[in-house]
C-alpha positions in Angstrom: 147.1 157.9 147.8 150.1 160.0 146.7 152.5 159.0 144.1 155.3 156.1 144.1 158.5 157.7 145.0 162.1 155.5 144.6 165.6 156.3 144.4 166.4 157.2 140.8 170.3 157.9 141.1 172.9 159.9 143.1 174.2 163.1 142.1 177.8 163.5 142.7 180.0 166.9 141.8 183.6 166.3 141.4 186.8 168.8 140.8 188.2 166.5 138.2 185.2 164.4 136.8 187.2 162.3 134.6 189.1 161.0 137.1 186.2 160.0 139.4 185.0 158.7 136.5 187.7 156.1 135.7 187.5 155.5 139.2 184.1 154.5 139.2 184.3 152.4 135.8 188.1 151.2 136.2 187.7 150.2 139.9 184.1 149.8 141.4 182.7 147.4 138.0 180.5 150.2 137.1 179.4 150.7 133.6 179.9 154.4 131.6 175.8 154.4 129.6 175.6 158.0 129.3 177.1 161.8 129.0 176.1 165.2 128.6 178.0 168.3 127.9 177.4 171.9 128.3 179.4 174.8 128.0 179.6 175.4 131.5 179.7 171.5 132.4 179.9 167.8 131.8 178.4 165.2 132.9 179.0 161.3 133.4 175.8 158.5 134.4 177.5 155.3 135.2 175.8 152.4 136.6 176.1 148.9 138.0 172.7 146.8 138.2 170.1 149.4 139.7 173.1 152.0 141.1 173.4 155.1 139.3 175.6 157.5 140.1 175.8 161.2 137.6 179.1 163.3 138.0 179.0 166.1 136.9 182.5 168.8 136.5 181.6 171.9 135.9 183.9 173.4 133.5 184.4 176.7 135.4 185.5 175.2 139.1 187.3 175.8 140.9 189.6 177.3 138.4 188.6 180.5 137.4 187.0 183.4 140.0 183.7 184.4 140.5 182.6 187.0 138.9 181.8 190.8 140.4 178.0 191.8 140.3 177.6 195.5 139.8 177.0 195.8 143.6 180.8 194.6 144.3 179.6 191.0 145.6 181.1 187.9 143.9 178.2 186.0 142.0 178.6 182.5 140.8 179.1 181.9 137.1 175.9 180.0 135.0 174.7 176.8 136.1 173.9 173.7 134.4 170.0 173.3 133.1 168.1 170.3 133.8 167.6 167.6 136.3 171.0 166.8 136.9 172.6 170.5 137.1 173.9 173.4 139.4 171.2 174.8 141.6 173.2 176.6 143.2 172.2 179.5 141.7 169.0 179.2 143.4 170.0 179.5 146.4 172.7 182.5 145.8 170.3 184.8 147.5 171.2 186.3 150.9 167.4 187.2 151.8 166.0 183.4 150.0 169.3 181.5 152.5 167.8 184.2 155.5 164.2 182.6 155.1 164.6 179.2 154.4 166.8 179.5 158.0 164.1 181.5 159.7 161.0 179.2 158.2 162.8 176.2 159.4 163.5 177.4 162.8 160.3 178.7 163.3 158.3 175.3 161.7 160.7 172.8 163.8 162.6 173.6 166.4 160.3 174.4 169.1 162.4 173.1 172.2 164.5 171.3 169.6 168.4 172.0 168.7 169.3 173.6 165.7 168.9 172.1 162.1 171.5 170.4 160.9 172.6 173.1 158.7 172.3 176.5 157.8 172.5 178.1 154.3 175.0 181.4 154.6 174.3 184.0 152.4 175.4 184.1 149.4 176.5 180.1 149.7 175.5 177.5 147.0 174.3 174.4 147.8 175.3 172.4 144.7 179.2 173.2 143.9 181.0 175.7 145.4 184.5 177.2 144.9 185.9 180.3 146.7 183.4 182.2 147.2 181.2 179.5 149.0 182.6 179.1 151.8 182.9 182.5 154.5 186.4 181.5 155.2 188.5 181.2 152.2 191.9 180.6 153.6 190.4 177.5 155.0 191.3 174.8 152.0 188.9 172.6 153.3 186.1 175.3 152.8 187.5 176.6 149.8 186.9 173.3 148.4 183.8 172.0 150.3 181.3 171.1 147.9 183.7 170.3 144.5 184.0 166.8 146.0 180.5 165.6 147.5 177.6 163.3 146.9 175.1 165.8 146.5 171.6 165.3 145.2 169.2 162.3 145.9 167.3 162.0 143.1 163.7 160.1 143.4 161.7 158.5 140.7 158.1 159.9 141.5 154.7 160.1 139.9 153.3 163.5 141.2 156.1 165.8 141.1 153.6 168.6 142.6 152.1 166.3 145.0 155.6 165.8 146.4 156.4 169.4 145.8 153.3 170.9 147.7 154.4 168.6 150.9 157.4 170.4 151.3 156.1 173.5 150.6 153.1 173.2 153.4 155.5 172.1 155.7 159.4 174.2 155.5 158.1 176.8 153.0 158.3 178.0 150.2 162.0 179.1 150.5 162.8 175.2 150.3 161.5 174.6 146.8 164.7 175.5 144.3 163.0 174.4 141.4 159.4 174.7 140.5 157.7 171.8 138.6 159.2 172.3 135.0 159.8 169.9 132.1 162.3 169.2 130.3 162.1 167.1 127.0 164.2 166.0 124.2 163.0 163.0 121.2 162.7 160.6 123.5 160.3 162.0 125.7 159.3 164.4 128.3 160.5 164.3 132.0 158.6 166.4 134.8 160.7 167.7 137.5 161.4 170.0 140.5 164.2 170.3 142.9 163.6 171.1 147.3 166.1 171.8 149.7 167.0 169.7 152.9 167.9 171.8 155.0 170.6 169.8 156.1 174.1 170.8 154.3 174.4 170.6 150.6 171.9 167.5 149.8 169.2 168.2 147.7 166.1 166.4 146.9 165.6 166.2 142.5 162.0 165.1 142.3 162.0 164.0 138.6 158.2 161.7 136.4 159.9 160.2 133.7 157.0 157.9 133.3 156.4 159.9 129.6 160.0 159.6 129.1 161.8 156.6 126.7 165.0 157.2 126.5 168.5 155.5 127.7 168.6 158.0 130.6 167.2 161.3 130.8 166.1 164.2 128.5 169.9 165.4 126.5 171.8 162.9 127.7 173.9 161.2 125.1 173.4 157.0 125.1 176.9 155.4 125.5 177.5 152.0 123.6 180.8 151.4 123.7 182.9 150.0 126.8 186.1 151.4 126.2 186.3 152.9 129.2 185.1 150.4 131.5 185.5 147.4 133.2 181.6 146.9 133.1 179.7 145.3 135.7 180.5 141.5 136.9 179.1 139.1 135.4 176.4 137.3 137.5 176.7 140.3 139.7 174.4 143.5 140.0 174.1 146.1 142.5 171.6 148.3 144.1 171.2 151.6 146.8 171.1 149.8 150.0 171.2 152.9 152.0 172.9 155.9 152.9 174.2 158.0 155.8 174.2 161.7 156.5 176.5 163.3 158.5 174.9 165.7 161.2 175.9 167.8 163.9 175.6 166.9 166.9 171.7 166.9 168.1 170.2 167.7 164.7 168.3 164.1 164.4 165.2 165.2 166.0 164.4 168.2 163.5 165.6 165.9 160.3 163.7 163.5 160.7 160.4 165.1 161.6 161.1 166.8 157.8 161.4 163.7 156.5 158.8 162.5 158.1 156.3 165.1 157.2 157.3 165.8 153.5 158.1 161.8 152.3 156.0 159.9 154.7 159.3 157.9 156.1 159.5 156.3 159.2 161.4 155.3 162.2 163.3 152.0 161.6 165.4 150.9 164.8 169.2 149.6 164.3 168.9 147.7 167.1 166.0 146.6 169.3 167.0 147.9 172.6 167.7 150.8 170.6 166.5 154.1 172.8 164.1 156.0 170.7 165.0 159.5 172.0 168.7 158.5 171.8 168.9 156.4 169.2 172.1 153.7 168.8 175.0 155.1 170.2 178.6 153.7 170.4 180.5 154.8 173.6 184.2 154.3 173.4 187.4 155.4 175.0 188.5 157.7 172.1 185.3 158.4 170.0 181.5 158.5 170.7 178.9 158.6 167.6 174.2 158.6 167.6 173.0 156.1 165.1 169.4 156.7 164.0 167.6 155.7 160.9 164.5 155.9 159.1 163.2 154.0 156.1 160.2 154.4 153.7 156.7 152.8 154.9 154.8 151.6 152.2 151.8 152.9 153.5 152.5 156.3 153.6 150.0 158.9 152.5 153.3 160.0 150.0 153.3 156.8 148.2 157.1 155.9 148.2 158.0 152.9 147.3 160.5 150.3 145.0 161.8 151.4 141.5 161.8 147.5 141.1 159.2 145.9 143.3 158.6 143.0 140.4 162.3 142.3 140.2 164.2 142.9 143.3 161.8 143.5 146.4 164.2 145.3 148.3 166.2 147.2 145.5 166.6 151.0 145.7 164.6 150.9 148.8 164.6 154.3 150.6 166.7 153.8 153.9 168.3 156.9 156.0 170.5 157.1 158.6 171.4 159.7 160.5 174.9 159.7 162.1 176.0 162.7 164.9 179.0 162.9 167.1 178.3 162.7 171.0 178.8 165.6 172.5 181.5 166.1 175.2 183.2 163.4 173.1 187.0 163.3 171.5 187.1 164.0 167.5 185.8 161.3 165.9 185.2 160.6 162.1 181.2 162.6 162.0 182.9 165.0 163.2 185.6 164.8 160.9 183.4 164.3 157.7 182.1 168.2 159.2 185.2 169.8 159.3 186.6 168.6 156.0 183.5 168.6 154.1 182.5 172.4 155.0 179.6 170.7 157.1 177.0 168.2 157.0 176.7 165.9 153.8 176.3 162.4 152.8 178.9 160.7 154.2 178.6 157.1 152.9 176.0 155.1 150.4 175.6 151.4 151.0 175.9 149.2 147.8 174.1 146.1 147.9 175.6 142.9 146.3 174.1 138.8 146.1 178.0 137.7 146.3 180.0 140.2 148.8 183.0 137.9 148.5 182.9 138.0 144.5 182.6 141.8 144.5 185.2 142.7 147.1 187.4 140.6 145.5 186.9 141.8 141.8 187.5 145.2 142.9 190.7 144.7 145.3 192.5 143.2 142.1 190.8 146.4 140.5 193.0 148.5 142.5 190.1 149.3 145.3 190.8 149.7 149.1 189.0 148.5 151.9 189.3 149.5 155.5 190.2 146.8 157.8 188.7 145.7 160.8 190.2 145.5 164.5 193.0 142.6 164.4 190.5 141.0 167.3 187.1 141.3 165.3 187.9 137.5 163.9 189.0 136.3 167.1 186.2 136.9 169.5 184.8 133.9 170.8 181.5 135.4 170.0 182.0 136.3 166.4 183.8 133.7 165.7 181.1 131.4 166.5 178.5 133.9 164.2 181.0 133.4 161.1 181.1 129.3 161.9 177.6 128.9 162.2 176.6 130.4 159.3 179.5 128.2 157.6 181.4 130.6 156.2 185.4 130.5 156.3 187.1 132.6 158.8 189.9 133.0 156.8 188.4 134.3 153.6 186.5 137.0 155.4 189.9 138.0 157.7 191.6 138.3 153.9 189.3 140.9 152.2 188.0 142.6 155.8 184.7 141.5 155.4 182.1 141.2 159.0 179.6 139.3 159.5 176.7 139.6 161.8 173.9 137.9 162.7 170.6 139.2 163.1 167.9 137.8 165.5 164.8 139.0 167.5 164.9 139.9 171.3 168.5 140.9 171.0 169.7 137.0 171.1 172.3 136.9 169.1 172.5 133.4 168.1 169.5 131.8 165.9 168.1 128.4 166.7 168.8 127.0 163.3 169.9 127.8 159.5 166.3 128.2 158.1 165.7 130.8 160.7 169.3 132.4 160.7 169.4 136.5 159.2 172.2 137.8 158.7 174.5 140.2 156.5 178.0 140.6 155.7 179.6 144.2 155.0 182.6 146.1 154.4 183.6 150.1 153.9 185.6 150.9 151.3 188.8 153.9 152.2 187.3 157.5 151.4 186.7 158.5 147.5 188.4 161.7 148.2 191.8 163.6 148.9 189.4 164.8 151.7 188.8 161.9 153.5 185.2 162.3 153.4 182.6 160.1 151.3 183.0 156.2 151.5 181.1 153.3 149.9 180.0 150.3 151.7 179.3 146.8 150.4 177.1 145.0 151.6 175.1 141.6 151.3 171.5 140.9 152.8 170.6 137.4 153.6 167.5 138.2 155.1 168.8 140.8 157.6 167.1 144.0 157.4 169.2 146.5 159.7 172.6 147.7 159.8 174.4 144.8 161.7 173.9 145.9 164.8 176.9 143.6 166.1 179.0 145.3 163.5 178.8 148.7 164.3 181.6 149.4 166.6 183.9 147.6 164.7 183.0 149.3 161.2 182.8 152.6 162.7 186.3 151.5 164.5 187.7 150.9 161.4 187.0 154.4 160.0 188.3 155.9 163.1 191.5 153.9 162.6 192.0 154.7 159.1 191.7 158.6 159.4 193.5 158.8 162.7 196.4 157.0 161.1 196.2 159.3 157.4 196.5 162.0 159.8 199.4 161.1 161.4 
């Protein structure tokens, strides 16, 4: 059996990194434990229970131009070494974007739409400033990657195990990094970076099982506090999931990658969920295709839990896949493309034992959350959900928070407390002058999907808030 895979931390690049930063640790209750600077970039890992995030600014966007190479073309400006960097420059090839394209419509799309994303020559995959983007009077591209959750990066055991997967299956093309090491006195970490395919996400396979330190290899330990609130006390938080943004029909290719490379698997929002069509949500104004996938133990690749002996859901791989219906009106997937340059992670789910606690720590921290429809509360049918399960009405209608309750066979209500699953979430307003990537809190209490019964009126509520910021 292949090695243990787990989420290890989110890679997020940001125009102004300090100020992302303060949000994080001055808003969201996470915890500055670690920096790294270069001289073309700095970097920040901040963390809350098992949630990492590293932001990273690199000193030279979007500032100052790109450089001429001798044949006329703009060329990027050095990267960032190490696990955490720019790979950009990786993929700043025309002829190494023009095969990864060809390999992966050649390998997957028999009879299948389009992947998700294609890599345009002479694009970057990591950062990007003007010369990423093929239009560059279009802000939106000109800015497309400065702002974006980026790289997922797993914990694994067999870097080249993982590493020949993808290689047998997209290519060679896909791989941006080779299995390399990189090693300071604390340690050595083993590592290696693939491509997607889809967008800007990357993959940063890193072993730090030989590694000791705080963090990872260069990374400065952090003692002080100054600038944070620091986590709440009682409360910690872990990845609960996290949501790509496709185009339209790209689900089907994606998750046959995934599928093939990490060994994950289907995992239905909803049980009368259509396979081939997944969850959709048909309304008036907007029309979005839910599907998801999470990691099976079982799998030949061997993912699994960063912290199986502590929390037997934390960091647990979960995926889903979000596209905008054709033939539909503009809705917020669609959106997230347009302003984002393309597909990307659009929002990461943040796990929490005390949803109320949290939410309310970090509204008085300055923090907005996206409200529901006025009706949500009222409906005869929710409201009964919220009663049963004893919680107050009121309290959740303050702070936005839904509630759903999840049973088998699609009935809705459970026969009695022991029995009863449910969750209770929220989305937070987007991170970004760019209305793009969004957190969501969430609490589990023995629910294992995406609250089905919440769907509409989440996805609402994001629908709302940008139709009304763009007004």
């Amino acid at each position: 059996m292949a090695a243990p895979i787990s989420l290890h931390h989110f890679g997020v690049c940001a125009r102004n990194g300090e100020l992302l930063l303060r949000q994080f640790t001055e808003k969201l209750t996470f915890r500055l434990f670690a920096k790294r600077e270069t001289p073309v970039a700095r970097q920040w890992a901040v963390k809350n229970g098992n949630a990492v995030f590293v932001i990273t600014e690199n000193r030279h966007l979007p500032c100052s131009p790109c450089l001429p190479n001798a044949n006329g073309t703009k060329a990027r400006t050095s990267t960032i070494e190490g696990i955490c960097g720019d790979y950009s420059n990786l993929m700043n090839i025309p002829e190494r974007a023009n095969n990864v394209n060809s390999y992966f419509d050649n390998k997957i799309h028999s009879g299948v739409p389009h992947l998700s994303a294609r890599i345009e020559p002479n694009s970057s995959i990591g950062y990007s400033d003007e010369c990423a983007g093929s239009d560059t009077t279009n802000p939106h591209q000109q800015q497309q990657w400065n702002n974006s959750v980026f790289n997922v990066c797993f914990n694994v055991q067999s870097v080249k195990e993982i590493v020949n997967r993808v290689s047998k299956f997209s290519g060679k093309h896909s791989l941006l990094q080779l299995p390399t090491s990189l090693s300071d006195s604390d340690g050595v970490v083993e590592y290696a970076v693939v491509y997607t395919g889809i967008g800007n996400i990357i993959h940063t396979l890193i072993d730090t099982s030989k590694y000791y330190g705080v963090f990872l290899p260069c990374f400065l330990n952090i003692e002080s506090n100054d600038l944070t609130h620091g986590s709440l006390p009682g409360q910690s938080l872990y990845f609960d999931h996290v949501t790509y943004a496709c185009h339209a029909g790209s689900s089907h290719s994606i998750m046959t990658w995934y599928e093939s490379c990490f060994g994950l698997k289907r995992f239905f929002i909803n049980s009368d969920e259509d396979k081939d069509e997944g969850f959709t949500i048909k309304e008036e104004d907007f029309g979005l295709r839910l599907k998801a996938m999470e990691y099976w133990k079982c799998a030949e690749t061997g993912l699994t839990n960063q912290n199986d002996s502590h929390e037997s859901q934390a960091n647990e791989i979960k995926i889903v896949f979000a596209e905008p219906l054709p033939g539909n009106a503009p809705n917020q997937v669609q959106q997230f493309l347009d302003h984002h340059g393309g597909p990307g992670i659009q929002h990461i789910g943040l796990h929490t034992n005390d949803i109320i606690e949290t939410v309310s720590c970090m509204e008085n921290l300055g923090v907005e959350f996206l409200n529901p429809p006025s009706t949500y509360y009222t409906e005869i049918g929710k409201l009964a959900e919220i009663l049963f399960m004893g919680k107050n009405v009121e309290i959740l209608r303050k702070h936005g928070i839904l509630l759903d309750i999840e049973a088998d066979g699609g009935d809705r209500q459970p026969t009695n407390d022991k029995n009863a699953r449910y969750l209770m979430q929220v989305f937070t307003k987007p991170l970004f002058d760019s209305d793009t990537f969004f957190l969501e809190v969430i609490q589990r209490c023995g629910a294992s999907g995406f609250g089905a019964g919440n769907i509409t009126a989440l996805w609402r509520s994001v629908q709302a808030f940008l139709r009304k910021s763009q007004a």
